[in-house]
Every structure is written in C-alpha cells, then in structure tokens.
MARSEMI-854122 format. One line per 2 residues: their letters; for each residue x negated, y negated, z of N, C-alpha, C, O. Coordinates in steps of 0.02 Angstrom, whole numbers. Atoms other than C-alpha are relative to their C-alpha. Layout:
A> X,Y,Z,X,Y,Z,X,Y,Z,X,Y,Z ~ ... .
REM end
This chain:
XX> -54,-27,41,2304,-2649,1682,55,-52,-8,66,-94,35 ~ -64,71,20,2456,-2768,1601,53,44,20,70,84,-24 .
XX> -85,-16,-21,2628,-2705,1704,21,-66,7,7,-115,41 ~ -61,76,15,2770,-2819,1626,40,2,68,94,31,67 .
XX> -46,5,-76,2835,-2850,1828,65,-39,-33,115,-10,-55 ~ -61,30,28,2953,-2975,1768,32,59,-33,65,96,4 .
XX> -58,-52,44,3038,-2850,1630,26,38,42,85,54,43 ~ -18,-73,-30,3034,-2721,1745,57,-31,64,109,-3,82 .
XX> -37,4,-55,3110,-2796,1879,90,-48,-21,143,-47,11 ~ -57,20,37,3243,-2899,1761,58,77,-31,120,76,-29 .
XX> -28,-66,15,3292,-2705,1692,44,7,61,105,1,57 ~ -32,-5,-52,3326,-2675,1880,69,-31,25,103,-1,66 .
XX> -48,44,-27,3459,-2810,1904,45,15,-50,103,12,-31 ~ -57,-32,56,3552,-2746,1734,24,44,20,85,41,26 .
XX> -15,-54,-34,3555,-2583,1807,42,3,46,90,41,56 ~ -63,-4,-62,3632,-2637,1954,54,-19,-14,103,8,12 .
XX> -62,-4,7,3757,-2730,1869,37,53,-30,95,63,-13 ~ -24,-33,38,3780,-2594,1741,29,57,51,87,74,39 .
XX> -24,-39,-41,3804,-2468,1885,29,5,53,59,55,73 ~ -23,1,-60,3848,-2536,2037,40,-51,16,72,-58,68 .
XX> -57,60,6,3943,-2685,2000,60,11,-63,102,-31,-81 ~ -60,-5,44,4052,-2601,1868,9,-1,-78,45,32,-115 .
XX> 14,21,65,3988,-2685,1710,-13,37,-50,-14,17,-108 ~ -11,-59,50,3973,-2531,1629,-31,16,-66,-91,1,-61 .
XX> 46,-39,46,3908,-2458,1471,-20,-48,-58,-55,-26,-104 ~ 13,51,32,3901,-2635,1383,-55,-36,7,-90,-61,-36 .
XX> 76,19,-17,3761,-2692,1505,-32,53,4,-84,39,-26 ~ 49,-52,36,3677,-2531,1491,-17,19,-51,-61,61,-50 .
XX> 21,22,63,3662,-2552,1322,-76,-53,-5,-125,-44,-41 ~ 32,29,23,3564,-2682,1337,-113,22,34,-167,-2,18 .
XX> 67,-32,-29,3407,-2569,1454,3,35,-34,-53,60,-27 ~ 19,-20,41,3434,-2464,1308,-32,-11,-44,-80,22,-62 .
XX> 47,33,62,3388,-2578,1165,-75,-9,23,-119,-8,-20 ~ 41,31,-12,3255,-2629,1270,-46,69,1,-100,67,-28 .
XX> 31,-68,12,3193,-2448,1282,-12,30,-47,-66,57,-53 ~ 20,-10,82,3213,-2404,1102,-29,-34,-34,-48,-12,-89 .
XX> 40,50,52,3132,-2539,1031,-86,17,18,-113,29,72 ~ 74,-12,15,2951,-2513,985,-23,-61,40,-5,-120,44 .
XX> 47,43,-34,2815,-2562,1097,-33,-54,-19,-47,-95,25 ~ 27,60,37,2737,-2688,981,62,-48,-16,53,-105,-39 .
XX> -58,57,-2,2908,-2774,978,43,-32,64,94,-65,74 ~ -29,34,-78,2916,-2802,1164,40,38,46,56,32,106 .
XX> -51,-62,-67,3023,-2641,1211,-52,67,24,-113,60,23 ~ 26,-59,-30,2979,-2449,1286,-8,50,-40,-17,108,-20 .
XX> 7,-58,73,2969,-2359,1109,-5,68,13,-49,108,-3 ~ -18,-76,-9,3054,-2203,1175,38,46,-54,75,94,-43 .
XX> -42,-21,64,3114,-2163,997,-72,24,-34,-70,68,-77 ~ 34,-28,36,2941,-2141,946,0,68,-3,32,102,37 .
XX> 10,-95,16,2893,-1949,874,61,23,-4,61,76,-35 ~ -43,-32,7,3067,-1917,889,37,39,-80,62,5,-125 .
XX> -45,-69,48,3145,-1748,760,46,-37,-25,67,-20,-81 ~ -88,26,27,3306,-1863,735,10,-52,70,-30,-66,114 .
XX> -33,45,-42,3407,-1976,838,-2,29,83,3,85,108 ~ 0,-12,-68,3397,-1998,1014,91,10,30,132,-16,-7 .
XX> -63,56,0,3578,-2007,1107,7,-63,-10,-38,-105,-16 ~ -29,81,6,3683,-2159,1088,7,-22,59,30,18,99 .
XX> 3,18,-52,3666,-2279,1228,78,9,39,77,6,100 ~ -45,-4,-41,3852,-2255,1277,5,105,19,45,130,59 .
XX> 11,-85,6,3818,-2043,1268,-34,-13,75,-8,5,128 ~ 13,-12,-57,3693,-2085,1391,-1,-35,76,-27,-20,130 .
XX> -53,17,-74,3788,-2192,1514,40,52,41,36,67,101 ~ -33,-30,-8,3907,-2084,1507,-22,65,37,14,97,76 .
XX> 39,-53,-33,3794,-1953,1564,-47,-7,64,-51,38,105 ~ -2,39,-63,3713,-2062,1696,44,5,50,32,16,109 .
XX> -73,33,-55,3893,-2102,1770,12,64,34,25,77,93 ~ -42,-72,-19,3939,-1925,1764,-32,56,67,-6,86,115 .
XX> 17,-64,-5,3802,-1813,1802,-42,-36,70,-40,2,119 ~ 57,19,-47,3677,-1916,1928,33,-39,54,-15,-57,89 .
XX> -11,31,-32,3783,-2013,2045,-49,26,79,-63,-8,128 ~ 21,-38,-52,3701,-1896,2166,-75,-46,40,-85,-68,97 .
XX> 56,43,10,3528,-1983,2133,13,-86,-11,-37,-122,-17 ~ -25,72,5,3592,-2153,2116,-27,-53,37,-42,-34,94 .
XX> 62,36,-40,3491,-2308,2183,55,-34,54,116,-43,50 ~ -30,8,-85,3537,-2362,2362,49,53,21,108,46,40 .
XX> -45,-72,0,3595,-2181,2376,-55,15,72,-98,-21,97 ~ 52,-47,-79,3510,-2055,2544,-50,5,-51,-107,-13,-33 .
XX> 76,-51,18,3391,-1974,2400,-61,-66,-24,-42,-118,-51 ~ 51,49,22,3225,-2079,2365,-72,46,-7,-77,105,10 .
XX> 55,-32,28,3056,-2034,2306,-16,18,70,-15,78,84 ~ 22,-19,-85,3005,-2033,2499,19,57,22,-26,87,52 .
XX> -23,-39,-51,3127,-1897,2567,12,63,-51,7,120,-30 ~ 8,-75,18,3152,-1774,2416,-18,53,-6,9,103,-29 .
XX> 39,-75,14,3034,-1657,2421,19,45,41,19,32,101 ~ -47,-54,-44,3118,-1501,2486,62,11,21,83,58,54 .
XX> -41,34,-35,3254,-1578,2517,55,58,-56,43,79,-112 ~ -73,-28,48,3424,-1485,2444,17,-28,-47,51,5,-86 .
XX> -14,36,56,3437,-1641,2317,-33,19,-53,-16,6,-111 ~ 67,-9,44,3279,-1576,2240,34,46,-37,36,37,-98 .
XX> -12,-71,54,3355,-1404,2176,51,-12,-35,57,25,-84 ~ -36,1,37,3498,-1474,2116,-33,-52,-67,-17,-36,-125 .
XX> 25,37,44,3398,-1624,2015,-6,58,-60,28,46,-110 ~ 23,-20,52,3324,-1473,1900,37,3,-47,24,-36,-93 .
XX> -42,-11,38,3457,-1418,1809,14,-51,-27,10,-41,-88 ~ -29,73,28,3523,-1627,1771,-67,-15,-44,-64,-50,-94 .
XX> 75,39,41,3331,-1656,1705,4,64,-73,-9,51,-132 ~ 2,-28,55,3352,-1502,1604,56,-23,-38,35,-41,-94 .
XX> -57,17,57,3519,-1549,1514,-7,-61,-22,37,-85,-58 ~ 27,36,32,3430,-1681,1476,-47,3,-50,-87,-44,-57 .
XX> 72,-41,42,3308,-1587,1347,38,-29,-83,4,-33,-134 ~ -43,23,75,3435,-1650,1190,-26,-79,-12,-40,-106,-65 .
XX> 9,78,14,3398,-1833,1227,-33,-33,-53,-12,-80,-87 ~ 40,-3,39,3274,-1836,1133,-36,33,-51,-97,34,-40 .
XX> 12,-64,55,3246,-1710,971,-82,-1,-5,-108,-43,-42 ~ 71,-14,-13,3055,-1657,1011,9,84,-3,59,120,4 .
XX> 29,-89,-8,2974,-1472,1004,13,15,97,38,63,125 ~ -17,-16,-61,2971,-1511,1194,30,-27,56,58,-81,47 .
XX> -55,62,-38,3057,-1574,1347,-49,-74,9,-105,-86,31 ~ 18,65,3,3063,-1765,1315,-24,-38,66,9,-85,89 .
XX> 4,23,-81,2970,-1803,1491,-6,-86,-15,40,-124,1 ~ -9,77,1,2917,-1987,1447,75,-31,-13,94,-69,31 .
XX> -41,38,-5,3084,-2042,1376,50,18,39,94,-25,36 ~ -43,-20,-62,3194,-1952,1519,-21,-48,37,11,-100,37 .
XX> 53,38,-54,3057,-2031,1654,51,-83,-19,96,-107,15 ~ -11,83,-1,3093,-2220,1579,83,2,-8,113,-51,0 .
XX> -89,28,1,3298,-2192,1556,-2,-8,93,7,-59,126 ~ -17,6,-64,3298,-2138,1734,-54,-31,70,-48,-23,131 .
XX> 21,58,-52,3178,-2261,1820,49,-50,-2,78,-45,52 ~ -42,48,14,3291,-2401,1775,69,35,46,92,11,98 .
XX> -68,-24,-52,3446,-2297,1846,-17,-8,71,28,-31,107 ~ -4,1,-50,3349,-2286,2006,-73,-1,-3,-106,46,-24 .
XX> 60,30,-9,3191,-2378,2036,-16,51,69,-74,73,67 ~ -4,-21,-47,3205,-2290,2194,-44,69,21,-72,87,73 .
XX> -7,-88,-1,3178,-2103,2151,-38,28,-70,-72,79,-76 ~ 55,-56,71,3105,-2073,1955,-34,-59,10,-16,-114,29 .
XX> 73,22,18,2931,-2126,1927,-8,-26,-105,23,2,-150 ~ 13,13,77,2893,-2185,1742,-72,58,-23,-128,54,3 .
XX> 56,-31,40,2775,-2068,1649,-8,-3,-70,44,12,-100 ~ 36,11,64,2695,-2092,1488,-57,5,-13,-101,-4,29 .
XX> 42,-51,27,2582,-2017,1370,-70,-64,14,-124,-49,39 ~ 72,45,4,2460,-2193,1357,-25,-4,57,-87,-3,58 .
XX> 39,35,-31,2432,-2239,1511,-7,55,46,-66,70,54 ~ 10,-28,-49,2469,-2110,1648,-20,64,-23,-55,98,14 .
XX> 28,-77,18,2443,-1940,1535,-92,-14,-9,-143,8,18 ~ 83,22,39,2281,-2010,1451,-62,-50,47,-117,-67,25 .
XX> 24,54,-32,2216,-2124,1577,15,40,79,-10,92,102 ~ 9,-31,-88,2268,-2096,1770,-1,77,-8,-58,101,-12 .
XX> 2,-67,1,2311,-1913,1759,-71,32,-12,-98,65,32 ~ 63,-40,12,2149,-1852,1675,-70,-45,27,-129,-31,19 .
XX> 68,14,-47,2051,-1983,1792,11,29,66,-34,22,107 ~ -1,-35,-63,2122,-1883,1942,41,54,-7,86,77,28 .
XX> -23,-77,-31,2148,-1725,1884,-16,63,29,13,116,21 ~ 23,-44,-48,2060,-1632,1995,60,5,50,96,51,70 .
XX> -74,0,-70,2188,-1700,2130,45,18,-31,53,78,-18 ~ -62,-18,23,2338,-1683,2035,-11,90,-8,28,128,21 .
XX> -11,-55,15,2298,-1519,1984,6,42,74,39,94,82 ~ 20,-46,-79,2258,-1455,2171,74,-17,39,97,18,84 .
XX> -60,39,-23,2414,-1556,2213,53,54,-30,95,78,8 ~ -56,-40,7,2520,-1441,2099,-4,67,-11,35,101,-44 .
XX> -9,-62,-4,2444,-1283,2141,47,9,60,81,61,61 ~ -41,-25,-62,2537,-1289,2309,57,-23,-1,85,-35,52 .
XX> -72,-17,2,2709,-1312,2221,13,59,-15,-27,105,-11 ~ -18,-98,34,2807,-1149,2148,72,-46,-42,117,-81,-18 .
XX> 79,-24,37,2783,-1151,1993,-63,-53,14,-44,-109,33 ~ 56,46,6,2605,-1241,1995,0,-28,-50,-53,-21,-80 .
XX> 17,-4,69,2641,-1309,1843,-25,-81,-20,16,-120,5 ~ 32,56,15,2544,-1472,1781,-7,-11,-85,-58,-36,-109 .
XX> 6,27,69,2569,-1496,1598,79,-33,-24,126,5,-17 ~ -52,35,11,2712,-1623,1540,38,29,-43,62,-10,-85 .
XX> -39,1,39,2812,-1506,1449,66,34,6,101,63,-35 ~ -64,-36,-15,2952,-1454,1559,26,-43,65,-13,-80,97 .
XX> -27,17,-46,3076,-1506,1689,-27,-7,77,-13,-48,120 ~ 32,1,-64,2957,-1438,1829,-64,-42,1,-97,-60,49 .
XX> 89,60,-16,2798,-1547,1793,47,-64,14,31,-84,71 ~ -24,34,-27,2910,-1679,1812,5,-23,63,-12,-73,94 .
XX> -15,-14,-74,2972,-1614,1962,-56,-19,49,-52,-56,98 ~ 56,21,-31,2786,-1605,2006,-32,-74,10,-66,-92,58 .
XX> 29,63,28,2734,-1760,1961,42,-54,59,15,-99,91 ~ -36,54,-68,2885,-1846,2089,-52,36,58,-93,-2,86 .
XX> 5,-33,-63,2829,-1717,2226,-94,-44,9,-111,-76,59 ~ 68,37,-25,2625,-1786,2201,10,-90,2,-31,-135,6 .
XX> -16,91,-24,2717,-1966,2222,42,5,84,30,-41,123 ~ -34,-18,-60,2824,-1904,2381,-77,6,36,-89,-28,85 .
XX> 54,-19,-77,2648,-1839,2469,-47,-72,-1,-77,-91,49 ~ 35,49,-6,2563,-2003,2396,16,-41,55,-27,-62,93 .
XX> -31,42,-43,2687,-2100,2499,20,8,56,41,-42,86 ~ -16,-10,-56,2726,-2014,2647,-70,8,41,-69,16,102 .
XX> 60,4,-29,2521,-2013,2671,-18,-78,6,-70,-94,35 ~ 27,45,11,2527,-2196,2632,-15,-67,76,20,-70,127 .
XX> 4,66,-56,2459,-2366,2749,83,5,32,133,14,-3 ~ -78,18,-37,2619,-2388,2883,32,-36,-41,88,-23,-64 .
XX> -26,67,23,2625,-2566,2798,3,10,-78,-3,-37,-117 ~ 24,19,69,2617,-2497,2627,60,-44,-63,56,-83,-110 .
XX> -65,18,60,2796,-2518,2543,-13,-70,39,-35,-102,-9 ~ -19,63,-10,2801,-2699,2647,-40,-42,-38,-26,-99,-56 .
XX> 60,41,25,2654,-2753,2574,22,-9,-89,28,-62,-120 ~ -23,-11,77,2704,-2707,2392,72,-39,1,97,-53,-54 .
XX> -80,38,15,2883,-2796,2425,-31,-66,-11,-18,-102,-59 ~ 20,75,-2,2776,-2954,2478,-18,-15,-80,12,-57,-113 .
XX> 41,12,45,2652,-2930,2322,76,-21,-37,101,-77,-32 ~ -43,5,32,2814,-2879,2204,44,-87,2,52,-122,-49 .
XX> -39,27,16,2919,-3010,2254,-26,-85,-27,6,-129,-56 ~ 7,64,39,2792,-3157,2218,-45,8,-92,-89,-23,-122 .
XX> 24,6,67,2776,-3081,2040,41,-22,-57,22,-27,-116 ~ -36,5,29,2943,-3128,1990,44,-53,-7,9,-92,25 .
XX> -36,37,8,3069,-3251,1959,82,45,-19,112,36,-72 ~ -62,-17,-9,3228,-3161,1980,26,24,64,-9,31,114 .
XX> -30,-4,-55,3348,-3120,2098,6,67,42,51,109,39 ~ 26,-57,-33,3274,-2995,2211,46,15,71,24,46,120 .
XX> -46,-27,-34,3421,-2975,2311,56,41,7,93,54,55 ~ -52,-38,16,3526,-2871,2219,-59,78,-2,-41,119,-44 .
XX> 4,-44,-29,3407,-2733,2282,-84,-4,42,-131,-43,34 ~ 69,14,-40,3264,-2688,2414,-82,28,-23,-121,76,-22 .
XX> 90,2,21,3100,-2727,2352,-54,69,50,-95,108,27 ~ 39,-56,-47,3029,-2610,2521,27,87,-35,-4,140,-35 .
XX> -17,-88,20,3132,-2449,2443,-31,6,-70,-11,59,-93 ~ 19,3,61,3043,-2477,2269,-45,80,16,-102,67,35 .
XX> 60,-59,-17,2946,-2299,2300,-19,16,-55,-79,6,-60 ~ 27,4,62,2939,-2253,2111,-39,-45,-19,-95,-28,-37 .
XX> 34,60,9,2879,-2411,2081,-63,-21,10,-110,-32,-27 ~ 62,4,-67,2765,-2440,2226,-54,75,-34,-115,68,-41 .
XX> 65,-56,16,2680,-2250,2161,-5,-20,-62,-65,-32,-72 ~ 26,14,71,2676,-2293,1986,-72,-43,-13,-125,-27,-39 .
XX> 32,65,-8,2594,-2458,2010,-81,34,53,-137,14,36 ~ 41,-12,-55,2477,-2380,2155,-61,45,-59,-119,34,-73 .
XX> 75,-28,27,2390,-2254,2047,-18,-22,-84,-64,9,-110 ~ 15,42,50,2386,-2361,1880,-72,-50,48,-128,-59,24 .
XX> 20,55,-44,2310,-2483,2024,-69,36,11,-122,5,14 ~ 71,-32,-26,2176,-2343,2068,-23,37,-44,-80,61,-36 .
XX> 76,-2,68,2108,-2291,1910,-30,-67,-50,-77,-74,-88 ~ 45,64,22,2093,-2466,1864,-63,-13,45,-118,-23,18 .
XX> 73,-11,-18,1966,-2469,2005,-57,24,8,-109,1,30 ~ 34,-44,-1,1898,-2325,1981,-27,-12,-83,-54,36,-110 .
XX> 9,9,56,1869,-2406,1804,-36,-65,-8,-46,-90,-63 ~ 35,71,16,1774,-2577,1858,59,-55,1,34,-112,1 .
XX> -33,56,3,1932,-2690,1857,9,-32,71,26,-91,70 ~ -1,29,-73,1933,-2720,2064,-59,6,37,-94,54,21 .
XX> 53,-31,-33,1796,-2723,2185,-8,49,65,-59,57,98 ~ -5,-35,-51,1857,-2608,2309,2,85,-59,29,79,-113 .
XX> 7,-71,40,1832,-2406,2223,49,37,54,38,27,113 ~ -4,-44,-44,1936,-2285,2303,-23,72,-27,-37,75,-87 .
XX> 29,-72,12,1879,-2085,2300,63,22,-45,54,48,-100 ~ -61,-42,23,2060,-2030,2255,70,-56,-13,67,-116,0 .
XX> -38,40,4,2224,-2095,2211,46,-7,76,82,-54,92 ~ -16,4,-66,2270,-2034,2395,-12,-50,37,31,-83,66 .
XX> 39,34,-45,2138,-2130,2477,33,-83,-8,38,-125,37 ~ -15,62,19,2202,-2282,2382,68,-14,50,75,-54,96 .
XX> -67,12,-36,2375,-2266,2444,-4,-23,67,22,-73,91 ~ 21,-24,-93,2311,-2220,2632,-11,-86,31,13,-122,75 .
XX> 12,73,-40,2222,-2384,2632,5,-67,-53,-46,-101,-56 ~ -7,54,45,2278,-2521,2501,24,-55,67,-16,-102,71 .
XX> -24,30,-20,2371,-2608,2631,-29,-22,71,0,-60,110 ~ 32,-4,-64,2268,-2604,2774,-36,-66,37,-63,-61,92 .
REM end
C-alpha cells in the first residue's frame, strides 16, 4: 500500500505549531488546503461529493481551539486509554456538531476522521471510503463486525458519530492486545521514514497512526504484498513486532 509518511508526518509538525506553539489559524490553513485539495493534485480531497461548501478553514480552527482542547495531542486522552473512559461520552456530542462540516445526506465520517487526525495523531484514526471502507474493513469484516457487536449501539456502518466511535474503540482493543514492543517498534520504523523533525512530538504515542498503518499493513498481507499472512488484523498487531 503507498502511505505518504513524509506528508503525514510534515501535517503533524504544522499542527503542532498551529496548536501548540500559538501560530494559529494561519498555519492551520495550510493542513487545510492540503486536505481540500483533490487527491490527484497531491492533497486529501475531503471536498469531494460534498452538497455545498465545506467550513472555512478559520470556522474550523476556531472550532478545534474551542470545542476539543479536551482531546488535544500530548493531552491524558489517547487512542490507548479511551475506551470507557469519561472522555469517550463526552467526545460524542463534539463529533456530532460536527455533522455541518461537510454538506452530505450523512455524517461526514471520512472528512471529520482526516481534520481530526492531524489535530491529534494521538487519538483519531483516519478513515476513508478507498482504502479502509472498501479494502481493510470488508477484508476483516467478520472481526470488525464481532468487534462492534460488543459495543452499545453495535453499530458498524460509517454513517454516524457512533461507528466512528466504534471504529476508535476496535483500534483501542487492537492496541491494548498489541506485541509489548509494538508502538517502539513503529517509532523506530516511523522515524527512519522521514526527514523531519520528529521532536516536536512522540513518535511511541502515534496510536492512531500506529492502528491505521497496522491494519492497512494486514490486509496488504492478507493480499500477497508481504510474506508473513496474518489470520486477523488482531493477530497482526499481537505479533508484528515480535
């Protein structure tokens, strides 16, 4: 599978200045353009299908700054520890008032997912329709689905606040089942994929990241691109690092 590491991890360092060094809604502008711009022109073409206009990148700073500090990267909450957690019940409501972002029939899960990975590599997961709806998801949805009968609601179709929800929670059990060494191992891999300055945050807390990458990683083998197969996207996690 082609993950732009570089981009992704260059986004990350905007982010931080845009949020945590102050720089404000001028450099978050610029993980916007890069998000609105059509995929064949090098960005995250979260404008596609859209009814009308998405917000304006300072609308949704502004809504970042305001509403999520809670979730915020090098914050307590991370993909690792939310599930159940008291952060979790308040997240719903912030993912729902997010349903405008994007003028669709339904809630905009892909372009929510990619605003708020970038806010916090940490905690949202990226989802999208090409690779993870059409591709990982329906190569392990047996698991996923068994995975979100034992939330409340069970719900497994991308068109509301709680599949979302679901969708972190089957990245929380990926990772709290995963190798001891798994996030160290993924800092090592990560950090010799890049050429930037991987000190303005910790490569080991990447947990969105680290699950994104993990089960992209295990339906590519389960597809002929590695020679190791795993059974599940669990199994992968359990023992990638081993």
């Amino acid at each position: 599978m082609d993950w732009p590491v570089r981009d992704r991890l260059r986004l990350y360092t905007i982010s931080h200045e845009a949020f945590r060094l102050g720089k404000g809604a001028s450099s978050f502008r610029e993980i916007y353009d890069e998000l609105v711009r059509p995929a064949r022109s090098g960005g995250w073409g979260i404008a596609r299908k859209a009814a009308g206009p998405l917000w304006t990148s300072d609308r949704t700073f502004e809504v970042l700054s305001r509403d999520f500090p809670p979730f915020a990267w090098g914050g307590e909450v991370t993909l690792l520890n939310i599930m159940g957690s008291p952060a979790e019940a308040k997240l719903l409501p912030l993912l729902e008032k997010m349903r405008t972002f994007k003028p669709i029939s339904t809630w905009p899960v892909m372009a929510v997912s990619k605003v708020l990975h970038p806010y916090n590599g940490e905690l949202f997961p990226v989802y999208d329709n090409e690779v993870i709806k059409n591709k990982v998801l329906r190569c392990f949805r047996a698991e996923f689905k068994a995975f979100c009968r034992t939330s409340s609601p069970p719900y497994d179709a991308g068109h509301a606040p709680i599949f979302y929800r679901n969708y972190m929670r089957w990245g929380n059990s990926l990772l709290t089942s995963a190798h001891p060494r798994f996030m160290r191992v993924f800092a090592e891999w990560l950090g010799n994929q890049a050429a930037v300055d991987m000190q303005v945050f910790d490569a080991a807390r990447l947990y969105a990241t680290a699950f994104e990458f993990t089960i992209i990683g295990a339906y590519a083998d389960l597809n002929g691109c590695n020679k190791h197969v795993p059974k599940s996207a669990t199994r992968c996690a359990a023992g990638c690092a081993a």
